[in-house]
PAVEX-961783 format. One line per field, with one value per atom (N, C-alpha, C): residue number from 1; x, y negated, z negated; atom name. Coordinates in nm, 2 decimals, decimal comma, padded with zeros to 4 digits. Each point is the difference from the previous one (the first is absolute). Layout:
// PAVEX-961783
num c(NUM	...)
c1 c(X	...)
c2 c(Y	...)
c3 c(Z	...)
atome c(CA	...)
***
This chain:
// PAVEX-961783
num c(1	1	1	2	2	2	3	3	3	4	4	4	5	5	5	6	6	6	7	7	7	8	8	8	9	9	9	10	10	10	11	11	11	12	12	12	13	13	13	14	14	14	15	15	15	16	16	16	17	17	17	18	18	18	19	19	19	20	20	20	21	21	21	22	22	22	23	23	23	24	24	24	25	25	25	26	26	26	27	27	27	28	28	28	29	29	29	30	30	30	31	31	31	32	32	32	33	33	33	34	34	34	35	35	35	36	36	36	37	37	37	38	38	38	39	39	39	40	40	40	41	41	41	42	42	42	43	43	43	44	44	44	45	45	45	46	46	46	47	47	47	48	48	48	49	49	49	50	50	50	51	51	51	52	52	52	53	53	53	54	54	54	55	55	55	56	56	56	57	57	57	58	58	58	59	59	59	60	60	60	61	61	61	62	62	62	63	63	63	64	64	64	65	65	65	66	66	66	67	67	67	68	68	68	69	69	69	70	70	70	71	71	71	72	72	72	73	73	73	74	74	74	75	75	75	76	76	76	77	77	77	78	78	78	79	79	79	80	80	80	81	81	81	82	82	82	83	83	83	84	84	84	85	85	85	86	86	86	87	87	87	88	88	88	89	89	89	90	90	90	91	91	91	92	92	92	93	93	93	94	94	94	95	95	95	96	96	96	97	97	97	98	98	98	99	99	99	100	100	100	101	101	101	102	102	102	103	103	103	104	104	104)
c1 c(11,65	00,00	-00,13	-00,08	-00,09	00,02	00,02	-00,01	00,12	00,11	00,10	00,01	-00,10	00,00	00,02	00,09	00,00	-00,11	-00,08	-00,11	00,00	-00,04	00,05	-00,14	00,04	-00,13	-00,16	00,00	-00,16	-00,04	00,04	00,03	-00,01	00,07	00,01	-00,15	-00,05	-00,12	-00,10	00,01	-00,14	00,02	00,10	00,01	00,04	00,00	-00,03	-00,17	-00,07	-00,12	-00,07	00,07	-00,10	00,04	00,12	00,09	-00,12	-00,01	-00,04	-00,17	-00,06	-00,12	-00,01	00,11	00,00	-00,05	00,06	-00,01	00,06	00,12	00,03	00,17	00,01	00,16	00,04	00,11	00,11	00,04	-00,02	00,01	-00,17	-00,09	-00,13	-00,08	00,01	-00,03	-00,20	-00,08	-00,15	-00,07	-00,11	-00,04	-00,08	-00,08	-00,08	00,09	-00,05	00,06	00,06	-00,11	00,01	00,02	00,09	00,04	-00,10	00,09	-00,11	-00,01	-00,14	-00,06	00,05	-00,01	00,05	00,02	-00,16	-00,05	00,03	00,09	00,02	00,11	00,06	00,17	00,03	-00,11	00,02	-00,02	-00,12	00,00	00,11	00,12	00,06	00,15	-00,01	00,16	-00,04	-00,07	-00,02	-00,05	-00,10	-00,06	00,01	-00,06	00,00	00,13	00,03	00,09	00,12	00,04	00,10	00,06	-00,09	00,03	00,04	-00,08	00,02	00,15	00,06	00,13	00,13	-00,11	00,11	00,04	-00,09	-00,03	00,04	00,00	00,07	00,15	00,06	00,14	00,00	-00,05	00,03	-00,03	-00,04	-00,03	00,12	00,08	00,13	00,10	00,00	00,12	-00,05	-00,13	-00,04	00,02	-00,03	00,00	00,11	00,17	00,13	00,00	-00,08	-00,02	-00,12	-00,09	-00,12	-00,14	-00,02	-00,11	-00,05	-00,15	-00,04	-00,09	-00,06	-00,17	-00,08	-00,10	-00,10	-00,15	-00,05	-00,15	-00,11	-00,09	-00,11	-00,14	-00,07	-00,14	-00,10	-00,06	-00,15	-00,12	-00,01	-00,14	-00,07	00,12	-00,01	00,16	-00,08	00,13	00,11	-00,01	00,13	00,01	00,13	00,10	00,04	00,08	00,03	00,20	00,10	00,11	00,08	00,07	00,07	00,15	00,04	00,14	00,01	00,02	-00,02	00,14	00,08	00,11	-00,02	00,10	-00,04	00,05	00,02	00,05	00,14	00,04	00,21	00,05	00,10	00,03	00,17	00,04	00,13	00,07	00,07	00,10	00,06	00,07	00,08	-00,13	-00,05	-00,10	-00,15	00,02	-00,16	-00,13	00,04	-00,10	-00,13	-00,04	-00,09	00,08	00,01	00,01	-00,04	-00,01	-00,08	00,09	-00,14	00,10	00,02	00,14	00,03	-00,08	-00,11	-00,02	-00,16	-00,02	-00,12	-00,12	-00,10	-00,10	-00,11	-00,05	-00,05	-00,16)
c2 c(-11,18	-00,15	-00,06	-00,10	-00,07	-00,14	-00,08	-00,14	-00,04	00,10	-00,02	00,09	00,08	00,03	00,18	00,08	00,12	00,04	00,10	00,02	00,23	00,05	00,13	00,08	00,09	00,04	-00,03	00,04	-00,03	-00,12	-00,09	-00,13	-00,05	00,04	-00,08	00,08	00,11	00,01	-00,05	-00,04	-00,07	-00,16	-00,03	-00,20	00,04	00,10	00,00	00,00	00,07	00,03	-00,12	-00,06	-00,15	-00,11	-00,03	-00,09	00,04	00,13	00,01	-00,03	-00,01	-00,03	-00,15	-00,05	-00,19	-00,09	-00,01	-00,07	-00,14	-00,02	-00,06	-00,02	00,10	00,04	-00,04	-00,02	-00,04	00,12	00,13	00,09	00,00	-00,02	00,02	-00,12	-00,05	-00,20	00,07	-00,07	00,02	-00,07	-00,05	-00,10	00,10	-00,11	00,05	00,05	00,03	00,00	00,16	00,07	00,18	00,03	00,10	00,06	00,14	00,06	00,14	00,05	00,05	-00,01	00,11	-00,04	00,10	00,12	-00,01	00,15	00,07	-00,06	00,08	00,05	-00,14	00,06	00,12	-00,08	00,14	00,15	00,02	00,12	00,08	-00,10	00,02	00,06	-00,05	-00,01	00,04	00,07	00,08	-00,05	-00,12	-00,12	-00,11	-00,07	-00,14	-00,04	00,06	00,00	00,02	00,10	00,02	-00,13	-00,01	-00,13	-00,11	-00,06	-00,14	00,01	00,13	00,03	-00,05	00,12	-00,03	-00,17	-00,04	-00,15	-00,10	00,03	-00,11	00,05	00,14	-00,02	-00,05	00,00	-00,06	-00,11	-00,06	-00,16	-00,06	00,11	-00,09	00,03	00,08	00,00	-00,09	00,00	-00,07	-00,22	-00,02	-00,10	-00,13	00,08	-00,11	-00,02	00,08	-00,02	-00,13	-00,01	-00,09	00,05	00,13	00,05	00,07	00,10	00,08	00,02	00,08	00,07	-00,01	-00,12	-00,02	00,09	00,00	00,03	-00,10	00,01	-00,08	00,06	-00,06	00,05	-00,11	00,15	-00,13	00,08	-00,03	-00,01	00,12	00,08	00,13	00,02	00,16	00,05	00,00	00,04	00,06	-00,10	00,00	-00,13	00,06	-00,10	00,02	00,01	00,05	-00,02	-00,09	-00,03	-00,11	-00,08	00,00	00,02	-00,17	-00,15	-00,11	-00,01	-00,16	-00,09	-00,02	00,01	-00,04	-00,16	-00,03	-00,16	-00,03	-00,12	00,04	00,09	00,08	00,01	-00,03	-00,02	-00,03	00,14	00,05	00,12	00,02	-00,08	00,00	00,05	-00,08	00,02	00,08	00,05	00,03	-00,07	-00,12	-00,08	-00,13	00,00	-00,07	-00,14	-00,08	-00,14	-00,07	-00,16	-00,06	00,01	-00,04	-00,02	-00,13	-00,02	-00,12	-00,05	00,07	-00,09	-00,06	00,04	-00,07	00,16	-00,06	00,10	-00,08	00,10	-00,04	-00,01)
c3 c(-04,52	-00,02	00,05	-00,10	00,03	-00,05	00,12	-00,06	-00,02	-00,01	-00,07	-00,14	-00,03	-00,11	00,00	-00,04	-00,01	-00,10	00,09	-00,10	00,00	-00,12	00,05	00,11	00,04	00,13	-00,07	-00,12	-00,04	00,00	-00,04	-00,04	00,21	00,07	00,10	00,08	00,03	-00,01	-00,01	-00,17	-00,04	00,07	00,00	00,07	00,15	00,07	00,14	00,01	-00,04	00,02	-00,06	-00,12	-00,02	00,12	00,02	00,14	00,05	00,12	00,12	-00,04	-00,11	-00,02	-00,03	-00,02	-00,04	00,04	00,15	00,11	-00,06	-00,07	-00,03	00,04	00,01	00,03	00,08	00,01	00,12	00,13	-00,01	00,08	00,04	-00,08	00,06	00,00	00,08	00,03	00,02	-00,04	00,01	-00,09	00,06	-00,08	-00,07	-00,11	-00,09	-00,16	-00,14	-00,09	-00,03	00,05	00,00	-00,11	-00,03	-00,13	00,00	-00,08	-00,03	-00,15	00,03	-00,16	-00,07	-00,14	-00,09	-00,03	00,02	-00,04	00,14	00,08	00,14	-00,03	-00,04	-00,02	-00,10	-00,12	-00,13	00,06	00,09	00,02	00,13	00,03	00,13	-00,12	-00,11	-00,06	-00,14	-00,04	-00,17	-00,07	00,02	-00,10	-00,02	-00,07	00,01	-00,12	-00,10	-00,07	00,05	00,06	00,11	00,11	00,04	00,13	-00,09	-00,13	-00,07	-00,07	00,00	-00,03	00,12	00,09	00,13	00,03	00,01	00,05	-00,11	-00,11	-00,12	00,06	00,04	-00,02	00,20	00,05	00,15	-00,01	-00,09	-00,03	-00,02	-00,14	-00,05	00,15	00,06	00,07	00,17	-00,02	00,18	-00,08	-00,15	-00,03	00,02	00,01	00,01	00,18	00,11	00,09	00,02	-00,07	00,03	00,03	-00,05	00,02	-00,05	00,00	-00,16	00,07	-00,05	00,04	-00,11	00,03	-00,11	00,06	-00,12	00,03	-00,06	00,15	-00,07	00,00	-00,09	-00,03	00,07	00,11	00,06	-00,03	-00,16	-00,05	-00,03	-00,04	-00,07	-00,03	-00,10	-00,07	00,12	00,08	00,11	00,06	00,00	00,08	00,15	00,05	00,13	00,00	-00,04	00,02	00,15	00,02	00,10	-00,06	00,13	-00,03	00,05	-00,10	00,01	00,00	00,06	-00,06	-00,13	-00,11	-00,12	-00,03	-00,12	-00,04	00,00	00,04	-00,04	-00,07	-00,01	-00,09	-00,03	-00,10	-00,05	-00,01	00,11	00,02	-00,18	-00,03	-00,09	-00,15	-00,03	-00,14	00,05	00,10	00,05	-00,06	-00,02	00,00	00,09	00,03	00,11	-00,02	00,10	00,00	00,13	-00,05	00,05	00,19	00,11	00,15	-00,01	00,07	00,05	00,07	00,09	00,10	-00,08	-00,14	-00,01	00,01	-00,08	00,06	00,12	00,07	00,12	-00,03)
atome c(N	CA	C	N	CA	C	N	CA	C	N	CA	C	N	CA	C	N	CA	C	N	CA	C	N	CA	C	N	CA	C	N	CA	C	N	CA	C	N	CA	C	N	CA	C	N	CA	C	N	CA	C	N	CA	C	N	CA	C	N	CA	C	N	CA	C	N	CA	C	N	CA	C	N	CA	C	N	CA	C	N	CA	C	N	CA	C	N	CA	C	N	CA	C	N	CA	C	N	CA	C	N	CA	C	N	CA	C	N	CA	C	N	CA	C	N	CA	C	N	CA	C	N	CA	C	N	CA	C	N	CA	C	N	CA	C	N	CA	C	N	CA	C	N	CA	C	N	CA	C	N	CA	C	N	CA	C	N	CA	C	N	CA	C	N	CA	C	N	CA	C	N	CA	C	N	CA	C	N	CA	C	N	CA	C	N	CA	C	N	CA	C	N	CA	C	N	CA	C	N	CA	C	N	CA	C	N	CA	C	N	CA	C	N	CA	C	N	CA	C	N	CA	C	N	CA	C	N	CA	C	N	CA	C	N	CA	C	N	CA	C	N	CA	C	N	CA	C	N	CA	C	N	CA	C	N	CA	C	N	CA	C	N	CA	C	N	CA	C	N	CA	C	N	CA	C	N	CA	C	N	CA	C	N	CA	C	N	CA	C	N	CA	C	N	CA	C	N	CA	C	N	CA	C	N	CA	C	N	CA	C	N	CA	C	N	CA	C	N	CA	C	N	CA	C	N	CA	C	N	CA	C	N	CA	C	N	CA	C	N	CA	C	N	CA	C	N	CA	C	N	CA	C	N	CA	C	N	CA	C	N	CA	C)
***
């Protein structure tokens, strides 16, 4: 279980090793944006095709929890993966909606 989310051992692998690289997480509190890069993870887990699989299906199941692992690109092909809060989401229609408290 991660997050709340049952994920199967490969799957929980690949989002332990992006988590512990985040610095975003709630078990790993550290400042700074972190994340680890692609081409690190591709060659850690069978490719870059491989991982964008893993991570689309750890996306749908870490998502009705409030969270997801995006990647971002700084200024080249290869991104950085990180494990962010995502946007509300509506348990029932898995659809995003607006916060009550306003955006900040």
């Amino acid at each position: 279980m991660r997050f709340g989310a049952r994920l199967s051992p490969k799957q929980a692998d690949i989002f332990d090793v992006i988590e512990r690289q985040s610095g975003r997480s709630p078990r790993h509190k550290r400042s700074g944006n972190g994340g680890i890069r692609s081409d690190v993870l591709a060659s850690m887990f069978g490719g870059s095709n491989v991982v964008k699989v893993h991570i689309s299906a750890i996306n749908k199941l870490l998502m009705p929890q409030g969270w997801r692992i995006v990647c971002v690109s700084e200024g080249s092909a290869k991104g950085f993966y990180f494990v962010r809060r995502s946007k509300l989401v509506d348990r029932g229609t898995g659809r995003g909606i607006k916060s009550p408290l306003g955006s900040a």
